[in-house]
C-alpha positions in Angstrom: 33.0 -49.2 -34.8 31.9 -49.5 -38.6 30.9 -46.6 -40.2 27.4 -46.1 -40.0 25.6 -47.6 -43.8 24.1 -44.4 -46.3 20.0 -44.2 -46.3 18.6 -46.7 -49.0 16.7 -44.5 -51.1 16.4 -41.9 -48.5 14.5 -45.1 -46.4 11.2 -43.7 -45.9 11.0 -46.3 -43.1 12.5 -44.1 -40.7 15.6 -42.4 -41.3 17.4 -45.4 -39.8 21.4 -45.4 -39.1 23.7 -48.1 -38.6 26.9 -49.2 -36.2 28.2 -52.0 -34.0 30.4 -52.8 -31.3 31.9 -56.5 -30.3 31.4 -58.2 -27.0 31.8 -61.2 -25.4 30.9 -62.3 -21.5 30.0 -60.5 -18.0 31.9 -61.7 -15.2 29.1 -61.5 -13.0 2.9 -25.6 -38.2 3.3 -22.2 -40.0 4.8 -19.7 -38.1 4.9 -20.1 -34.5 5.3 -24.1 -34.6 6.5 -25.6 -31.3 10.3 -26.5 -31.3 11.1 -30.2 -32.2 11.0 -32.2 -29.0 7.7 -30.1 -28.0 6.6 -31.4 -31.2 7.3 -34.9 -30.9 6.1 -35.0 -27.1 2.7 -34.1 -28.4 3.1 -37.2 -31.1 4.9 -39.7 -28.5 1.9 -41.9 -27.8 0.0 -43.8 -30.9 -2.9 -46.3 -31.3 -2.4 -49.9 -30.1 -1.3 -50.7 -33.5 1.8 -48.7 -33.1 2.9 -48.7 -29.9 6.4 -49.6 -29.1 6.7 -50.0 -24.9 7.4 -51.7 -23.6 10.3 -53.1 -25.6 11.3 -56.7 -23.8 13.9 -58.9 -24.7 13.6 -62.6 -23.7 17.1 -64.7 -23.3 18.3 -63.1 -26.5 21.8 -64.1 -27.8 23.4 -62.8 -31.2 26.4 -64.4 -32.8 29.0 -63.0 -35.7 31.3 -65.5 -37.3 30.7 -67.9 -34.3 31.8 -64.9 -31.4 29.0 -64.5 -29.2 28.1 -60.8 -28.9 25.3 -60.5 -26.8 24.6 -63.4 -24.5 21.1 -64.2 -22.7 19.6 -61.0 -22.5 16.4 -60.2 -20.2 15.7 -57.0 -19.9 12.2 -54.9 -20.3 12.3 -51.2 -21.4 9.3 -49.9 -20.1 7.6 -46.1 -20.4 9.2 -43.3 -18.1 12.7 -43.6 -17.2 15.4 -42.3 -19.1 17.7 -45.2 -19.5 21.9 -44.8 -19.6 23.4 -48.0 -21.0 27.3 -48.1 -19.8 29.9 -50.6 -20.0 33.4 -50.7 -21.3 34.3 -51.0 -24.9 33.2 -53.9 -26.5 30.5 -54.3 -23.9 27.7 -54.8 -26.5 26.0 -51.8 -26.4 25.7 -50.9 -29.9 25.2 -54.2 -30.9 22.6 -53.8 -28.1 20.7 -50.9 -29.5 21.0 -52.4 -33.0 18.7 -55.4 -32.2 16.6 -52.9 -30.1 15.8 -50.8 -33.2 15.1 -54.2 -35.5 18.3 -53.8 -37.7 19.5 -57.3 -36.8 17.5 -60.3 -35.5 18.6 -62.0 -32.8 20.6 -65.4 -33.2 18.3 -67.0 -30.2 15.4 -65.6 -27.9 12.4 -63.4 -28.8 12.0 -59.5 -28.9 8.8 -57.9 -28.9 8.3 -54.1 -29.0 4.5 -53.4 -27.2 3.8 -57.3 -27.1 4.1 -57.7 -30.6 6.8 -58.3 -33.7 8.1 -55.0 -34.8 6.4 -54.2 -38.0 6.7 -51.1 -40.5 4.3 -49.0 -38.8 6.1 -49.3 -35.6 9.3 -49.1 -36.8 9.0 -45.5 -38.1 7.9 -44.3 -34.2 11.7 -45.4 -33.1 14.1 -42.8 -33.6 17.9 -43.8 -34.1 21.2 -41.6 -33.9 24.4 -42.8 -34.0 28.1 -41.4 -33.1 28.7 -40.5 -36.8 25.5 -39.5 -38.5 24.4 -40.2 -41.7 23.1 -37.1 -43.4 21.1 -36.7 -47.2 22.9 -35.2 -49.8 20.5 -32.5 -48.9 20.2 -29.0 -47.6 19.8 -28.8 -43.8 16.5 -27.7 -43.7 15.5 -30.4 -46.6 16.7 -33.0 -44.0 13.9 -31.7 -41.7 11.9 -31.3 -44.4 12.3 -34.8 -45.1 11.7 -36.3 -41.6 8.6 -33.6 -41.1 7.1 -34.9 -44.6 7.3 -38.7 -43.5 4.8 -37.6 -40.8 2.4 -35.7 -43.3 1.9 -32.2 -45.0 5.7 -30.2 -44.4 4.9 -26.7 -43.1 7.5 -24.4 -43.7 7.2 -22.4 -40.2 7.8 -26.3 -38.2 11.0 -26.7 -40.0 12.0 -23.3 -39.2 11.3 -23.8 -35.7 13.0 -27.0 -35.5 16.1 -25.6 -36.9 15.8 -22.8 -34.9 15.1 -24.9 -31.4 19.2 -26.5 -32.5 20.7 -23.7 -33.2 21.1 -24.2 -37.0 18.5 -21.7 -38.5 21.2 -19.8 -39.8 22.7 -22.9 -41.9 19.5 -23.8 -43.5 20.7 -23.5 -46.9 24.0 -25.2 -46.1 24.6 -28.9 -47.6 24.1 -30.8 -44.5 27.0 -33.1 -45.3 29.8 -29.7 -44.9 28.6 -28.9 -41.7 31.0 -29.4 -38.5 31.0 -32.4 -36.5 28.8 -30.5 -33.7 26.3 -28.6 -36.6 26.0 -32.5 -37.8 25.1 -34.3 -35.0 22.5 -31.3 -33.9 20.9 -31.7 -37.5 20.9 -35.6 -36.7 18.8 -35.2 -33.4 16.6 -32.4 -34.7 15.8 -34.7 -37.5 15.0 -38.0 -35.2 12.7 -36.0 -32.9 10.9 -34.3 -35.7 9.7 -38.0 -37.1 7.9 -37.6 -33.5 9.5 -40.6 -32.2 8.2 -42.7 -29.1 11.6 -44.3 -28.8 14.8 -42.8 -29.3 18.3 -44.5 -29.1 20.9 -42.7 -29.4 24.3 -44.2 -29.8 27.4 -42.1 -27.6 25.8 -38.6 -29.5 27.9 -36.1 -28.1 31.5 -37.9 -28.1 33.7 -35.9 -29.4 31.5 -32.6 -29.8 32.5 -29.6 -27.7 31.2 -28.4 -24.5 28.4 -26.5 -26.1 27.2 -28.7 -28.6 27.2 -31.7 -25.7 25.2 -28.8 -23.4 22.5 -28.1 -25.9 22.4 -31.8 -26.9 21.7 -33.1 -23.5 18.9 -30.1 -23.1 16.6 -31.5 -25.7 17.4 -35.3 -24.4 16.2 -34.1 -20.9 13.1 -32.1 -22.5 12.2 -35.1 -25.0 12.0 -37.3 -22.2 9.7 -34.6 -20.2 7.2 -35.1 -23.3 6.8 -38.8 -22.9 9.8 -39.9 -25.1 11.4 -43.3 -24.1 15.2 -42.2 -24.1 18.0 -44.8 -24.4 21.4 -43.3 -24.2 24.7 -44.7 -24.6 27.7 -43.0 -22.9 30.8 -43.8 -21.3 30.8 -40.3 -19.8 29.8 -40.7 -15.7 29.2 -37.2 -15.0 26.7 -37.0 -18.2 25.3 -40.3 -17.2 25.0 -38.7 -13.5 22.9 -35.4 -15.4 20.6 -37.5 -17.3 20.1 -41.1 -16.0 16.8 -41.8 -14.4 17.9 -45.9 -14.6 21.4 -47.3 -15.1 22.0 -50.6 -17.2 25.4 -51.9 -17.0 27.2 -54.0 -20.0 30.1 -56.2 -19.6 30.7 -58.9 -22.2 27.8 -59.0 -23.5 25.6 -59.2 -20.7 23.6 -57.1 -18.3 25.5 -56.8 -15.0 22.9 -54.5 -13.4 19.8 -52.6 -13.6 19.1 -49.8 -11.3 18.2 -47.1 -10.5 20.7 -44.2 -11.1 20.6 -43.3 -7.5 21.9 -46.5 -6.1 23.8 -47.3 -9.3 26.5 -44.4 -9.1 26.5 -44.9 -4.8 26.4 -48.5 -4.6 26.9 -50.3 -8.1 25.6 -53.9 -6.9 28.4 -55.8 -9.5 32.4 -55.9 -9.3 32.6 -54.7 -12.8 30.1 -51.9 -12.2 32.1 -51.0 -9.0 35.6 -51.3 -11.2 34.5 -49.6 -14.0 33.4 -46.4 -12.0 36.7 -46.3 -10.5 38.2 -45.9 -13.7 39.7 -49.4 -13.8 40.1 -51.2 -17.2 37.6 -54.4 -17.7 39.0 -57.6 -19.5 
């Protein structure tokens, strides 16, 4: 995967972050401020003007150098479910959540986030974290700072309290660039849930990050989506996708195998590359 592109003058647009992934075809407040997903729960749901859901895509395709990356997409993301995209490597699913968050247009087909174009005000209600997060040559708590201050007045106490709800009020005055892997990717998703997101993609955010770091990770994913955030998660870990999967969507080639339910996804995947995949079987 490329490494995710730096912030263009700290993009007041919405803190976005950047990667991509290759497919092809399927075979068939002051003191006392609520924690950061609390927060953002309250804030999920705008005016007309900015609402996101649902987010439907409409036989999109999208093409690099002539290879065909993602191919006839249909798929609606509606309000509620938390939503596990899986699929092999090089299924599409970064390239997938790229075109979901606006970064690239597609090649062919139409997407429309709450029945209209995505403009600038809805753009900054759809959170973003990738793998490798991008950080500001900043302090940790001036990232939050940042994030909190795109959103209006920054109160000390709510950045407090969303460092605290990660874990990281102790490493407030640390650059946020020398933290650990873990410390990092916790700053990342404190900082997309304190621009009070109503859709949040987030890109494989605990690969690589130990057993604790993945535990208090998944915590605030489940609690976001309590408060009315639209989750999108990418993982190719089943037993996470098993803890947090209200709806399954399966990638292979570039397309969507299935859409389920997690239910009847994990006990009877409806496609043979679903069914392979879960038996731990490599995909061509």
């Amino acid at each position: 995967m490329p490494e995710a592109r730096t912030f263009g003058s700290d993009m007041a647009a919405g803190m976005l972050e950047e990667g991509g992934e290759a497919g092809a075809h399927c075979a068939a407040g002051d003191e006392g401020a609520m924690p950061s997903n609390q927060a953002s729960g309250r804030a999920a749901r705008g005016d007309a003007a900015s609402e996101l859901l649902p987010i439907e895509l409409e036989n999109v395709d999208y093409a690099i150098g002539g290879t065909t990356v993602i191919e006839g997409l249909n798929l609606v993301l509606a309000e509620g479910p938390l939503t596990v995209l899986m699929g092999p490597n090089g299924a599409g699913k970064t390239m997938l959540l790229r075109l979901l968050q606006g970064l690239v247009a597609p090649t062919s087909g139409r997407i429309t986030w709450g029945g209209t174009l995505l403009s600038r005000q809805k753009r900054v209600r759809l959170g973003l974290v990738f793998q490798k997060p991008v950080l500001l040559r900043r302090s940790v708590a001036a990232n939050i700072a940042f994030a909190v201050g795109l959103r209006g007045r920054v109160r000390a106490g709510e950045v407090r309290a969303h460092l605290a709800a990660f874990d990281l009020a102790a490493l407030s005055d640390r650059p946020a660039r020398g933290l650990s892997g873990g410390e990092q990717q916790r700053l990342a998703l404190a900082r997309a849930l304190a621009l009070a997101p109503r859709v949040l993609l987030l890109d494989e955010p605990t690969a690589s990050l130990d057993p604790a770091s993945t535990r208090l990770i998944e915590r605030h994913v489940l609690e976001a989506a309590r408060n009315g955030i639209k989750i999108v998660f990418v993982t190719h870990d089943i037993g996470q996708a098993r803890r947090l999967a209200d709806e399954v969507i399966f990638l292979h080639r570039g397309r969507i195998c299935e859409q389920s339910p997690a239910k009847h996804f994990f006990e009877r995947p409806q496609s043979a590359a679903a069914r392979a995949y879960l038996a731990g079987e490599i995909l061509a």
